[in-house]
C-alpha positions in Angstrom: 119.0 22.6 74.7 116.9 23.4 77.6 116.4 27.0 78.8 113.8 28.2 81.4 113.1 32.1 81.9 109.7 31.7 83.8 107.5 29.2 85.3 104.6 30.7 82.6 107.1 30.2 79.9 108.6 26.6 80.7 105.0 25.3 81.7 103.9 26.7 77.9 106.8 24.8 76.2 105.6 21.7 78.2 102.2 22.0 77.2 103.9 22.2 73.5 105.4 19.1 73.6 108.8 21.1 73.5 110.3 20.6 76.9 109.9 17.6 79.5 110.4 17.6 83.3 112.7 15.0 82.6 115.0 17.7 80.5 114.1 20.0 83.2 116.1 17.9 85.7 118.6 16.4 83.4 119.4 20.2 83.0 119.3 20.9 86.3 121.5 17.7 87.7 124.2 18.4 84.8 124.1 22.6 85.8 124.4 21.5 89.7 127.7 19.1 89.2 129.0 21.5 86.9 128.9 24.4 89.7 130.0 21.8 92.7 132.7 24.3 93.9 130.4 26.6 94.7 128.9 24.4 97.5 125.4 26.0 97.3 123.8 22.5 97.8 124.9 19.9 100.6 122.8 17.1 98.8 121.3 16.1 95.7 118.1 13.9 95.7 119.5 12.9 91.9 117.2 9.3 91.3 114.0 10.8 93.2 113.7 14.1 91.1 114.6 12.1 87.9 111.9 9.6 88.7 109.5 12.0 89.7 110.1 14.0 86.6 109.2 10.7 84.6 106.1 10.3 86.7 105.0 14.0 86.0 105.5 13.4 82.3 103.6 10.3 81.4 100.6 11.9 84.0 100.9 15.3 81.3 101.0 12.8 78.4 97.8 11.0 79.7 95.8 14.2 80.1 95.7 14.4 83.5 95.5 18.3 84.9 98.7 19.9 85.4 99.5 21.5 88.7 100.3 24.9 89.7 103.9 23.8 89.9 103.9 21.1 87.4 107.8 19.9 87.0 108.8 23.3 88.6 112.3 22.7 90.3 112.8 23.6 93.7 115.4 23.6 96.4 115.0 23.5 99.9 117.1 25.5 102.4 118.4 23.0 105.2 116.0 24.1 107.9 113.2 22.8 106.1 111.5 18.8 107.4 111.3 16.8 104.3 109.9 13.1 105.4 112.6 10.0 105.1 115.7 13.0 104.4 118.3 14.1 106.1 118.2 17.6 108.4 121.0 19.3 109.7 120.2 22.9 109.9 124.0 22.6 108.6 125.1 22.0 112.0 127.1 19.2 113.1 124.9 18.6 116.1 122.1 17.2 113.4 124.5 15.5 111.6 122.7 12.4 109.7 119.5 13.2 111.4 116.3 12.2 109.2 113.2 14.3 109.0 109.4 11.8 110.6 107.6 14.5 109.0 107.7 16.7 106.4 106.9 20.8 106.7 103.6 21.9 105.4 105.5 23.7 102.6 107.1 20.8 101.2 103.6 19.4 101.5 102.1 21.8 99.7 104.8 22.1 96.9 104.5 18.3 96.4 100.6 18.3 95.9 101.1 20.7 93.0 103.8 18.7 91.0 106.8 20.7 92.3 110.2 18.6 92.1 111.8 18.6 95.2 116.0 18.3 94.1 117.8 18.7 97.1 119.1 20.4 100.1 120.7 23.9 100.2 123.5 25.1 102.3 123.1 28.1 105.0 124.5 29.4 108.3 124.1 27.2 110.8 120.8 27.2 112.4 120.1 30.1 110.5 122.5 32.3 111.9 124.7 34.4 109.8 124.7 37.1 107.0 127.4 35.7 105.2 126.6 31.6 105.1 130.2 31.4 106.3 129.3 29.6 109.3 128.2 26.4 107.9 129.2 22.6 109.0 129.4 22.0 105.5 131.7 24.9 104.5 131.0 28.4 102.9 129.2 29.1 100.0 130.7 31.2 97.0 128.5 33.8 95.2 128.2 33.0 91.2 128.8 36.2 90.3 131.9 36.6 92.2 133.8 33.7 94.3 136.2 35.6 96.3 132.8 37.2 97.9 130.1 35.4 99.8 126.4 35.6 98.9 125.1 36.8 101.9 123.4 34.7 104.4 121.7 33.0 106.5 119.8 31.5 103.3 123.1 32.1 100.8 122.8 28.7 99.5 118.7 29.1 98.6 120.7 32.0 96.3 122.8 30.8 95.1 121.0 28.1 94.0 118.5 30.6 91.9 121.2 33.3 91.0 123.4 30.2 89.0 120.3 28.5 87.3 120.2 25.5 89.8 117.0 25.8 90.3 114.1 27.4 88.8 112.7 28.6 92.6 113.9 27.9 96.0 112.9 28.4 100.1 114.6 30.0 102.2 113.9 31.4 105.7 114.1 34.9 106.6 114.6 35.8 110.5 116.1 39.1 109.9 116.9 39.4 106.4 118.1 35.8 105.8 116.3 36.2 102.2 116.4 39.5 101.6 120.0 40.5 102.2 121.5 37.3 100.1 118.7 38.2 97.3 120.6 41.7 97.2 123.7 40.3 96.9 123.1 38.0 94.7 120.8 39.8 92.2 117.9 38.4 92.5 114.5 38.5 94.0 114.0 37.5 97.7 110.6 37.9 99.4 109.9 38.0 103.0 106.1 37.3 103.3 104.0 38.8 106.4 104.5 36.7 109.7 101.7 34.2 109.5 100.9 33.7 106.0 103.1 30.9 105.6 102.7 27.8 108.2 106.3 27.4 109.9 105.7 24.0 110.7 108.3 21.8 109.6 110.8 24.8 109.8 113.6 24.1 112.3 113.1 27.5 114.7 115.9 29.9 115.4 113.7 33.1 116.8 109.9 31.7 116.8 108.1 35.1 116.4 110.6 36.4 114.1 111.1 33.4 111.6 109.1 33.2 108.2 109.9 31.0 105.1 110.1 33.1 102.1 111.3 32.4 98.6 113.8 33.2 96.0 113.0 34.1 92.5 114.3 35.5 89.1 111.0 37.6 88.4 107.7 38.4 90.1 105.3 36.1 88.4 107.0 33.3 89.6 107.7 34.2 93.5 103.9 35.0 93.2 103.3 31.6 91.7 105.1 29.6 94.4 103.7 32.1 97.3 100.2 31.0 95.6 101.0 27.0 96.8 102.7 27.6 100.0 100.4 30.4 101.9 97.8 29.8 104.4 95.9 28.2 107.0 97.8 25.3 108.7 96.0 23.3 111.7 100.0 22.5 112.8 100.6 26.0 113.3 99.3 28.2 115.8 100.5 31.0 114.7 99.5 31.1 110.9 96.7 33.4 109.4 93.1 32.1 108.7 93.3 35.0 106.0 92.2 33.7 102.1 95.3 33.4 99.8 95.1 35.5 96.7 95.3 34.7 92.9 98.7 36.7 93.1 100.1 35.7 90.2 97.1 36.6 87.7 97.2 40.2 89.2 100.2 41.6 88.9 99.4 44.0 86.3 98.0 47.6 88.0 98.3 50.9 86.7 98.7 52.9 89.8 100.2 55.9 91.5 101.6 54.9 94.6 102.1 56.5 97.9 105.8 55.9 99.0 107.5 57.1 102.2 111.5 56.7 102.8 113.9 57.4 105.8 116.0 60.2 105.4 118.1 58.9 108.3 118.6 55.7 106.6 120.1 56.9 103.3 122.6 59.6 105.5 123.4 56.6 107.6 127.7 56.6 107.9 127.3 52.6 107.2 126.0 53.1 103.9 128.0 52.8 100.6 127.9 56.4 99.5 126.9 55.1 95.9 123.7 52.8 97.4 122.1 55.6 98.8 122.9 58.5 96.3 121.5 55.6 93.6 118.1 55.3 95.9 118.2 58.9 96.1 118.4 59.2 92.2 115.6 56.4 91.3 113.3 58.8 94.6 113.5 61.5 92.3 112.5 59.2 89.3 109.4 58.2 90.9 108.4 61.3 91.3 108.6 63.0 88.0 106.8 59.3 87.2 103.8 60.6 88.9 104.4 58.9 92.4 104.4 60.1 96.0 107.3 59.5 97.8 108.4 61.3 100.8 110.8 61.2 103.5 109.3 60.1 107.0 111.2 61.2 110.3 112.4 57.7 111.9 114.3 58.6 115.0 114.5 54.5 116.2 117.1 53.4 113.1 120.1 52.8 115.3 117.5 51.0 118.0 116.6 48.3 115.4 119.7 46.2 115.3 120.3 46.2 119.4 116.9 45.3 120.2 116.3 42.4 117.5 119.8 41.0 118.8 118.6 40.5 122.4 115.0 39.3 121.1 116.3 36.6 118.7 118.7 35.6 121.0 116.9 35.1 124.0 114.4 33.0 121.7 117.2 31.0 120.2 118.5 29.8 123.3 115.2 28.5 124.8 114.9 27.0 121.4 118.0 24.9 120.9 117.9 23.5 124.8 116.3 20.8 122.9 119.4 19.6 120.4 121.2 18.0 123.6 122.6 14.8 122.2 120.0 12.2 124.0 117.3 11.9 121.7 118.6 12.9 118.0 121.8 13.6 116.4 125.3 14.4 117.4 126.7 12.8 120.9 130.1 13.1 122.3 132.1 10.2 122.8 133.9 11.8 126.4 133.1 9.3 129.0 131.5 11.6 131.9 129.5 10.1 134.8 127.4 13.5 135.0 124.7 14.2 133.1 125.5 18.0 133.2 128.9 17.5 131.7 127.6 15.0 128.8 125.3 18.5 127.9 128.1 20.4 128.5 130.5 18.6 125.7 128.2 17.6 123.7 126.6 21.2 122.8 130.6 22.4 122.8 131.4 19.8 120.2 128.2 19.7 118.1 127.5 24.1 118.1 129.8 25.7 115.8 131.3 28.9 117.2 127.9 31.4 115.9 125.4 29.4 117.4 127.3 28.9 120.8 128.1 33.0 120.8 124.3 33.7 120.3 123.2 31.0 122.4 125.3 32.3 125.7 124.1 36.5 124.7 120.6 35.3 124.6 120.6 33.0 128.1 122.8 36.3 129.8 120.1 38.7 128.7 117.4 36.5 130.0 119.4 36.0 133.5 118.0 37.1 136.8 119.0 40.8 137.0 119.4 41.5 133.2 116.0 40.6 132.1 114.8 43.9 132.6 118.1 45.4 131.3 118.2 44.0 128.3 114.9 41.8 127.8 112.3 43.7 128.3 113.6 47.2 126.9 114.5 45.5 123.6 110.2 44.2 123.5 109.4 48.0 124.5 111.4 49.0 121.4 109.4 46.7 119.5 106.4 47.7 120.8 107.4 51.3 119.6 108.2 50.0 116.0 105.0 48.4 115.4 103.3 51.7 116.3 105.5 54.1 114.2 104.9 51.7 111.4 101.2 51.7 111.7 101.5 55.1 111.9 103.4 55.0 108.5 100.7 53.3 106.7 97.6 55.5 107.7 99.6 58.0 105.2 101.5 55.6 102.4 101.8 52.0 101.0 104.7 51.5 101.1 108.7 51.9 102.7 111.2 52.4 100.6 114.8 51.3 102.0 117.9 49.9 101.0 118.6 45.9 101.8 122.4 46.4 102.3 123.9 49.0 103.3 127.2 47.5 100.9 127.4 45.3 98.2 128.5 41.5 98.7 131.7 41.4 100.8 134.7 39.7 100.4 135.0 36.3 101.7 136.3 36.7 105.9 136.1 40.1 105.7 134.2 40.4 108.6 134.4 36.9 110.0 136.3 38.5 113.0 134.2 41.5 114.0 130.5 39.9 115.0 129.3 43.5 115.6 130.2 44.6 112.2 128.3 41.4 111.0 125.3 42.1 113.2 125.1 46.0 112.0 125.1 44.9 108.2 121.1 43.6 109.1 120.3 47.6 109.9 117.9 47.9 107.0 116.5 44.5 107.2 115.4 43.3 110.6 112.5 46.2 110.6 110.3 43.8 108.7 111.0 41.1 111.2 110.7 42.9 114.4 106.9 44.1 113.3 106.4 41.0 111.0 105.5 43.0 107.9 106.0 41.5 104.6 108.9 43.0 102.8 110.6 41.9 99.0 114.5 43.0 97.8 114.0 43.9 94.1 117.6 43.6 92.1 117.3 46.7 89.9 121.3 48.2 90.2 124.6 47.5 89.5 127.9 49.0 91.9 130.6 50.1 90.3 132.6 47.3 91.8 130.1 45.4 89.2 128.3 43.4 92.0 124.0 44.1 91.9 122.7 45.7 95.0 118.5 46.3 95.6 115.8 48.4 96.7 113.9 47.0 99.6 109.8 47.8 99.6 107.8 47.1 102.9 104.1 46.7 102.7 101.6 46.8 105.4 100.6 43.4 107.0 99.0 41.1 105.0 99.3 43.2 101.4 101.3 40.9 99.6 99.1 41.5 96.9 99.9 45.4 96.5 103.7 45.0 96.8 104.1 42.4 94.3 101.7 44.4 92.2 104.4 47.5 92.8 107.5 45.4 92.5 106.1 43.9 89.4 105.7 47.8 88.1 109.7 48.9 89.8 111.1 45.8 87.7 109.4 46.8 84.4 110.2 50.3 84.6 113.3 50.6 86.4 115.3 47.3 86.3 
């Protein structure tokens, strides 16, 4: 029977003679109908990821070099272009819409013999925390499913927590990797903004947004992060900077220099249990030879306000384009004014989120609130990057929680958006001061569900923290 453990491991088996692609996605195919109910994919590219498996056999059998990827199976969260295939951002306003182009990611994954098996459920438009606002219906977290895997990316997940996939992308505005990693106990990195090319990526907050990727251990997150960082002539905004050999330099005996937030562990919103277990593996880190010490961060309760207005604001300049004239979903009401067509067709095709954030960004960008609101929230963020800069003159790395609880129950907080939005607390740092930031699964709650430790590097130092969470897993996990 097939089994994979690690890209390393599966890739030696093929090199063997022991394993196929083909068995790969045979395994995959029968492990995806098998966990339908959990609705973690929306489609299955079944006949192209078999054929494509065939293909990537008979060019191993004939010699031919193997890619970095070779027969690696990975799923694509539904924000993603992918040429000739349906995008919907899981939003009925998309619905049946098919991708020109294809993101430089997939592009990327592709020339190094990735297989490409389908498309993964999340909030719509990538807006959620719980992936309970999907067109397609909520996911169910594997582990549980009366609780929801966290969102926006839950489906990405879920997808690598079940054994779906070997890897998968996701896309991380304010936690959308990190937070369902944590609940679903697994590893979700958020690179540093830039050092993957968003083009292709269907854009919810434009200087927020990064893809990031979803793993079962280091080696392979590094191996995939490898492929899909760098420079990108279709993106403006990505780094020039040389990608590392990550993957071949994970091992690093080191003492490293950790700083915390006292304020974030004595939070009230914390589960009692999370912090006092961050607390306890602190202390272990020390006798262990580390540095770690608490930093006085007097913005915590800031964060969450001023990312709201940001993302917002960006998200409703963003989806002015998704009107019904060009591409996808049009209403049928008969209206003689062009305002009114906009009008219903955005009411029909939004779900209930993505309308909600759509009408708080356009209110705090409004004559007479953009100062308010607006341009307070970018002095906030203009406050965070310098405290964090400040951090790292002195340490190498933050040390928070991801969640403040474990996975939720199912509509548990579907009512309340401002319980919702202050689940993110510990997450949408990274965001606002586009630092690259990973959510290591190394606890258990006592309600059984996993929760993580969260470790934010300094820009660009991918390198270091995967180094560092390659050495937490080993020794603490």
């Amino acid at each position: 029977m097939f089994e994979f453990s690690s890209i390393e491991h599966y890739h030696a088996r093929l090199k063997e003679g022991r394993a196929t692609c083909l068995q790969a996605v045979e395994y995959s195919l029968q492990k995806i109908n098998a966990c339908s109910h959990l609705n973690a994919f929306i489609e299955i590219y079944k006949d192209e990821s078999l054929a494509r498996a065939v293909c990537l056999d008979q060019k191993r059998q004939q010699g031919m070099p193997m890619g970095k990827l070779h027969g690696v199976i990975v799923g694509l969260k539904d924000v993603i272009c992918y040429k000739d295939h349906v995008l919907t951002a899981s939003s009925g306003i998309l619905q049946d819409f098919i991708s020109v182009y294809s993101a430089t990611v997939v592009e990327k994954l592709l020339a190094e013999d990735a297989i490409l098996i389908g498309r993964l459920n999340c909030d719509e438009f990538a807006m959620g925390s719980s992936n309970e606002n999907s067109f397609y219906g909520k996911v169910l977290n594997a582990l549980d499913e009366t609780r929801i895997p966290g969102g926006s990316s839950g489906g990405s997940a879920v997808a690598v927590q079940a054994g779906l996939t070997m890897v998968s992308l996701g896309s991380d505005t304010g936690g959308s990797v990190r937070q369902p990693a944590d609940f679903c106990g697994i590893i979700g990195l958020k690179p540093t903004y830039g050092r993957i090319s968003r083009h292709g990526l269907i854009a919810y907050a434009s200087s927020f947004d990064q893809i990031g990727i979803f793993g079962n251990n280091i080696s392979d997150v590094s191996k995939v992060l490898e492929v899909v960082a760098g420079s990108d002539d279709f993106d403006s905004t990505v780094s020039q900077k040389p990608v590392e050999n990550y993957s071949t330099q994970l091992s690093h005996d080191k003492r490293y220099r950790f700083a915390f937030f006292k304020e974030a562990l004595d939070h009230p919103a914390i589960d009692p249990e999370i912090a006092n277990t961050i607390k306890g593996l602190i202390e272990k880190l020390k006798k262990d030879g580390h540095t770690v010490e608490p930093v006085k961060f007097e913005y915590l309760d800031y964060i969450v306000p001023a990312y709201y207005v940001l993302t917002t604001a960006e998200a409703s300049s963003n989806l002015s384009r998704f009107d019904g004239i060009k591409f996808g979903y049009r209403t049928n009401t008969t209206t003689g004014n062009l305002d009114d067509f906009y009008k219903q067709t955005r009411s029909e095709g939004f779900g209930k989120e993505v309308k909600r954030r759509i009408m708080l960004g356009t209110f705090v960008l409004s004559t007479g609130y953009f100062d308010a609101y607006f341009t307070k929230a970018q002095q906030v963020r203009k406050l965070l990057k310098e405290k964090t800069n400040l951090i790292f003159r002195d340490f190498d790395f933050i040390l928070l929680p991801t969640s403040p609880s474990t996975a939720f129950k199912i509509g548990e907080k579907s009512d309340d958006p401002i319980e919702m939005y202050l689940a993110d607390i510990y997450t949408v740092m990274a965001n606002l001061v586009g630092i690259p930031a990973i959510s290591l699964p190394l606890f258990k709650h006592s309600n059984q569900m996993p929760f993580g430790l969260q470790i934010m590097g300094n820009n660009f130092h991918e390198l270091p923290l995967l180094q560092v969470s390659e050495h937490l897993m080993q020794q603490y996990a």
